[in-house]
Every structure is written in structure tokens, then in C-alpha cells.
N, C-alpha and C positions, 0 to 999 in steps of 0.2 A: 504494500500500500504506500500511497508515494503522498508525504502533507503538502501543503500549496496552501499561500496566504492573500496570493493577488490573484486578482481577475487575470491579468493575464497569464498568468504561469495555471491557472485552473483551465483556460481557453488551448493553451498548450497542450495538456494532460489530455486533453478530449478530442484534439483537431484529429489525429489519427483516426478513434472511432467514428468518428463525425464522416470523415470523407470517405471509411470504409464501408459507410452504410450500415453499423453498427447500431442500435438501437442502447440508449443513456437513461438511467435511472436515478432520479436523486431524489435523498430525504432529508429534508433541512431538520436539524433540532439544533437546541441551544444546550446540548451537554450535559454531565451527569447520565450519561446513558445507563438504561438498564434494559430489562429485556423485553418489556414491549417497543420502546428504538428499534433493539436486534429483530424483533420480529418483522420490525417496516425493512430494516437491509435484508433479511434472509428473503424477504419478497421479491424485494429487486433484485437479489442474487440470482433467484429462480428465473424471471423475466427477462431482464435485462442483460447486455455484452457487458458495460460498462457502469460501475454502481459510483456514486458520489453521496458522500456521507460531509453536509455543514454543519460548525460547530460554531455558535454564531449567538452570544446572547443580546440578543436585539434591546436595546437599553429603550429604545422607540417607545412599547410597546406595554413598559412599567409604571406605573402610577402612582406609585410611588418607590421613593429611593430605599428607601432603608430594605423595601424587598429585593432592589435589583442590586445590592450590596452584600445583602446574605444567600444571593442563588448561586448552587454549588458549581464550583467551575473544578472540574481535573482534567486538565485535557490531555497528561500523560496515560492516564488510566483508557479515558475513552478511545481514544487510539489504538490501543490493545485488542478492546472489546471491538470496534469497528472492523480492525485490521482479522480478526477471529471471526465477524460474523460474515463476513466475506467483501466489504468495502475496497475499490479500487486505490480510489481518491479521499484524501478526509480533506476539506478543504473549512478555513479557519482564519478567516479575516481578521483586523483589525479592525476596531468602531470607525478609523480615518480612512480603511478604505474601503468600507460600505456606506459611510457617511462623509465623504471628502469637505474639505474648505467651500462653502458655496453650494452647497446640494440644498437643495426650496422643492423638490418634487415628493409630492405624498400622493396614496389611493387611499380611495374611500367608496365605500359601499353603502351605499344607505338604506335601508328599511330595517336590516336582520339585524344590523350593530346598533341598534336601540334599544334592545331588550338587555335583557337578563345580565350577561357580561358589560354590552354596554351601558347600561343603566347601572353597574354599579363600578366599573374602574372608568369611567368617561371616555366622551370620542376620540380620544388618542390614543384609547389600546388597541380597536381594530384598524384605527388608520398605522398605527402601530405596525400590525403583524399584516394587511393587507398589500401596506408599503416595504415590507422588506422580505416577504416572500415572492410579491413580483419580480422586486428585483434581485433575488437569486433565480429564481427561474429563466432570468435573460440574461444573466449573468453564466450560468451552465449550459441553458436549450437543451435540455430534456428530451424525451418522450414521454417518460412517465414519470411522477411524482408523488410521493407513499406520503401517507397519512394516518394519524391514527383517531378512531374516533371518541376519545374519552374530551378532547375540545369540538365538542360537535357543534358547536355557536361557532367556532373560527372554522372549521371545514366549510359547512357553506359558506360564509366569507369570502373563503379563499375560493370556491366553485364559482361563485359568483363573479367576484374579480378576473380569474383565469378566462372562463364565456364571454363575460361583456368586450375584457379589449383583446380578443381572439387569440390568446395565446395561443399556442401551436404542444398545448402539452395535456395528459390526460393525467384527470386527478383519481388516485386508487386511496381507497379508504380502508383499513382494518380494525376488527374487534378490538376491544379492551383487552388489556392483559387484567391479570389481578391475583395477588395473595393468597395462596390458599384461604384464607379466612375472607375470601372477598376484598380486598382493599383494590385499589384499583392501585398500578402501579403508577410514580410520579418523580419526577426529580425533586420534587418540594416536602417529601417523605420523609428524605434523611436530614430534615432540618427538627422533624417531631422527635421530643422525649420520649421515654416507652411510655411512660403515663398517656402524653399525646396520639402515640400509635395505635394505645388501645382506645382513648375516645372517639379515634377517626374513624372506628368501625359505624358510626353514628353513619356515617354517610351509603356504603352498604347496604346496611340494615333498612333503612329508610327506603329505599328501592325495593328491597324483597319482600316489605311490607307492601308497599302499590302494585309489584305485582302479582302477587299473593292475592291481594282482593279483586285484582283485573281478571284474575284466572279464574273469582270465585262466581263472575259475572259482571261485579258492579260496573257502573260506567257514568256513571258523575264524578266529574274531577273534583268536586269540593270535598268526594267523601273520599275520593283515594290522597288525595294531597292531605288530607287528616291525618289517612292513617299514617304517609311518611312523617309527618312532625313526630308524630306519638311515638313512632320508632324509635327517634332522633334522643325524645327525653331521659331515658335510662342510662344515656351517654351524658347527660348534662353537656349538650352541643346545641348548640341555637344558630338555627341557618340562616343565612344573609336572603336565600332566596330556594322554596320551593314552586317550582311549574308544571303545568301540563300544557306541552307544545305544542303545533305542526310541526313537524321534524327538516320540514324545506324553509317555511319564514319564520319557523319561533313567533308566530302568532297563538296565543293561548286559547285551548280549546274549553268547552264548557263540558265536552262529553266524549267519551271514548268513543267514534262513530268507528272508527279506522286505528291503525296503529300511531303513535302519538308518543310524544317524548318526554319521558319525567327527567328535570334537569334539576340541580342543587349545587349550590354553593354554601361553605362554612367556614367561619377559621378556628382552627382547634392550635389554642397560645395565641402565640400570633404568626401560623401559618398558616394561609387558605389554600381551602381544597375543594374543589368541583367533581362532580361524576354528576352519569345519565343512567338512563337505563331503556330500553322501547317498550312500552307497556299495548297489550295486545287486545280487542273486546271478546269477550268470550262468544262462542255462537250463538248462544240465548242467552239474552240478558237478564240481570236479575231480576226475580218480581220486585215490585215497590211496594215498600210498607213503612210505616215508621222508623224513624232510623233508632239504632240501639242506642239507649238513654230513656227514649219516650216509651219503651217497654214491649219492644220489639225484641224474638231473639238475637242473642248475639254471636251466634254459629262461627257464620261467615266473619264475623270482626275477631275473633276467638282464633279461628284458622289463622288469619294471616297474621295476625300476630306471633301466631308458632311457627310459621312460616318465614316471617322476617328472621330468626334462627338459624338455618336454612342456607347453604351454599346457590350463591346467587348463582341464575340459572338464564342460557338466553345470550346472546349477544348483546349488552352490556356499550351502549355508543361511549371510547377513550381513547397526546402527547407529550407533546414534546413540547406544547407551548409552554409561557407565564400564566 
């Protein structure tokens, strides 16, 4: 595997398979790699002639400093791991030469960067990562492009950006990794205490709870977004934001009609952590009756609650972003 820190010496590394007719795969992450990363290279390993692994913490895209000061950087280490998971290229800028003297060019995607993520680290996170994922992708010129879905508010971002000004690159998305115990995996992980690691399972849990009750028929978001808080309590975790989404605009839906996306954000200390999950309606929906409280059984509430227990199950939408 060969490092490269300039666009040109990365333009170099590729012109052979470029002219060979070679087909180029790149997966941008900002480091700290672990094994959902390697999942996105071994993707492109399989696919692709040519794999290009960035290491790249986009300082754009933080909203604050004190987070983009403690995001864990080894780039000895990840190099290792890239050069193992089968990476050609690890390529690994400088802020000066992703962001030179005089650079004023930003993207911005509007409708989907309003929500959830945007609404709570402001429009400079997705013009943030909008903006400097473009410009790695024309910076490489690709084919394809690996993604993972545990930032599933920045995936289509990046869908979106990549279609509107026609990139010439195809965006590939893969499942979540995650913890034997469910956690999803993250480079913002090994900043938590163990005290921490064990409250994060709040965010997990919360998902297996919603879909626990999606499975048991329900299909009012008000009472599955319930049940994820109620999850969430035993953790003493209080989440910044739970949703039930359209999974294309992050428009919030009132009712399970179709598949739909539970998304959450929390910070456990002072690290925040985000996961999804796709939550499905079951074929027949539940009868309606009083909800449990007003003296209704509480069967199906009871279930998913031992459910949230429970090895989450399901493709799981989770990177490599902040």
C-alpha cells in the first residue's frame, strides 16, 4: 500500500489504472478505523482493480471544537489495518491541502440537512461533509464509492449531492456493523468510559424496542417512539432526538404505512452517538384499542420490552463520519 498526501501524487497512484481501464474504488473516513471501515475496503476489494482508503478529519464538518480536538486520530495504526484489509492507496491530506489559502467553494443540499442532524449541529455540518466529500471524489474519480449506513442522514446527503451535479461515481451503501451486544460500531466509542460503554447500550436497546413493537403490528409512531425512550430510561440516557422517518427525505412519518427509519441521537458524558434502525409494518396491523395505561392489555408492550433484551436483529442503517 503506497501513503500519498497530495492530490497530485494520489492523481499519480491512479493514472495507470485510470488509463488501463481499470475500475477505482474509494472510501473516505476520517480515521480511527475499525471494522465496519474494513468492511467498506473488503467491499471495494471484492469490486474494484484499484481501492483508495482517505484519512481525512474534515475539521468543516465539527460544530464544535472541543469535539474535533478529542476525535481519535492514529494514523500509524490505521494504515496497518487498511494496508490488511486490502487498500491500494491510503491517501491522507493535510487541512492546507484540502482547504488551501483562498478556497470560498462549499455544497449544500437543502431539504434533508434540516432535520434531525441538521437541526441539531447546524448548516455547517452537512455543508461540512457535503463539501469535502465532493471534493474527494474529484479529487480520486472513482467508480464507486463505499458507504456505511449507520450516518444514514449524511448518505443521502451525499446521494443527493453526487445526482444533482452528475458526478460520474456510484454510491454503495453497507449495513451496520455492531458489538456483539448491539452497539453499533464508531470511532467516537473509544473516547467512552466503561461506565459510558455500558450506558450506550441505551441507544441499541431503544431500536429493538421499536422494533419489537413494529413486529408486534403496531404502527403509530407516537407509540413506537415511546417505546424507544422507555428503553432508553434504564440506561439513564436522555436522547437529543428520537424519529420516525422517510428513509429518502427524513420527512417524519405519523404511521408505519411502508418501511421507515427510527433514527437517535444521544450523548453519553460528553460523547454523542447516533444509530438507526429500518423499522418494518407488520402484514396486519394491530387492532386498536386503548393504549396500555387506560386499561388495555399490555401483551404486546410487555413483549417488546423483552425484546429490547434481545440481539438486535435486521439490517441496522450505520461511519465513518463526525
Amino acid at each position: 500500500m503506497k501513503l500519498v498526501r497530495t492530490v497530485s501524487e494520489l492523481r499519480a497512484q491512479l493514472d495507470a489504472a485510470r488509463r488501463g481501464g481499470l475500475t477505482i474504488g474509494l472510501v473516505p473516513t476520517m480515521g480511527a478505523l475499525h471494522a465496519g471501515h474494513l468492511s467498506l475496503v473488503a467491499r471495494a476489494r471484492e469490486q474494484c482493480d484499484a481501492v483508495v482508503v482517505t484519512l481525512f478529519v474534515n475539521p468543516s464538518q465539527f460544530d464544535e471544537r472541543a469535539d474535533l480536538e478529542r476525535y481519535p486520530r492514529r494514523e500509524g495504526e490505521d494504515a496497518e489495518l487498511a494496508a490488511r484489509a486490502g487498500a491500494d492507496v491510503l491517501f491522507a491530506p493535510s487541512v492546507a491541502e484540502v482547504y488551501p489559502p483562498g478556497f470560498a467553494t462549499t455544497v449544500e443540499v437543502a431539504g434533508v440537512t434540516e432535520r434531525l442532524e441538521g437541526a441539531a449541529r447546524g448548516a455547517e455540518h452537512f455543508r461540512g461533509v457535503a463539501t469535502v466529500v465532493t471534493k474527494l471524489l474529484c479529487m480520486a474519480m472513482p467508480d464507486v464509492a463505499y458507504f456505511g449506513q449507520k450516518d444514514a442522514q449524511q448518505l443521502v446527503v451525499i446521494r443527493r449531492a453526487a445526482a444533482d451535479l452528475n458526478l460520474p461515481v456510484r454510491i454503495e451503501a453497507l449495513p451496520t456493523v455492531r458489538e456483539p451486544d448491539g452497539l453499533a460500531l464508531s470511532s467516537r466509542n473509544a473516547l467512552l468510559s466503561a461506565d459510558e460503554r455500558a450506558q450506550a447500550l441505551a441507544l441499541p436497546a431503544a431500536l429493538r424496542a421499536a422494533q419489537a413493537l413494529a413486529g408486534a403490528g403496531e404502527r403509530s409512531a407516537r407509540a413506537l417512539l415511546q417505546a424507544a425512550r422507555e428503553a432508553m430510561r434504564p440506561f439513564a440516557v436522555e436522547p437529543e432526538y428520537v424519529a420516525l422517518v422517510d428513509p429518502d427525505t427524513f420527512e417524519p412519518v405519523a404511521e408505519l404505512a411502508r418501511e421507515a427509519l427510527l433514527a437517535l441521537a444521544a450523548r453519553v458524558g460528553e460523547v454523542r452517538l447516533i444509530d438507526n434502525a429500518t423499522l418494518s409494518a407488520a402484514r396486519e396491523p394491530r387492532t386498536q384499542g386503548p393504549r396500555e395505561g387506560a386499561g388495555a392489555p399490555a401483551a404486546a408492550a410487555a413483549q417488546a420490552r423483552h425484546d429490547s433484551t434481545q440481539p438486535l436483529e435486521g439490517e441496522a442503517m450505520a461511519i465513518c463520519s463526525a
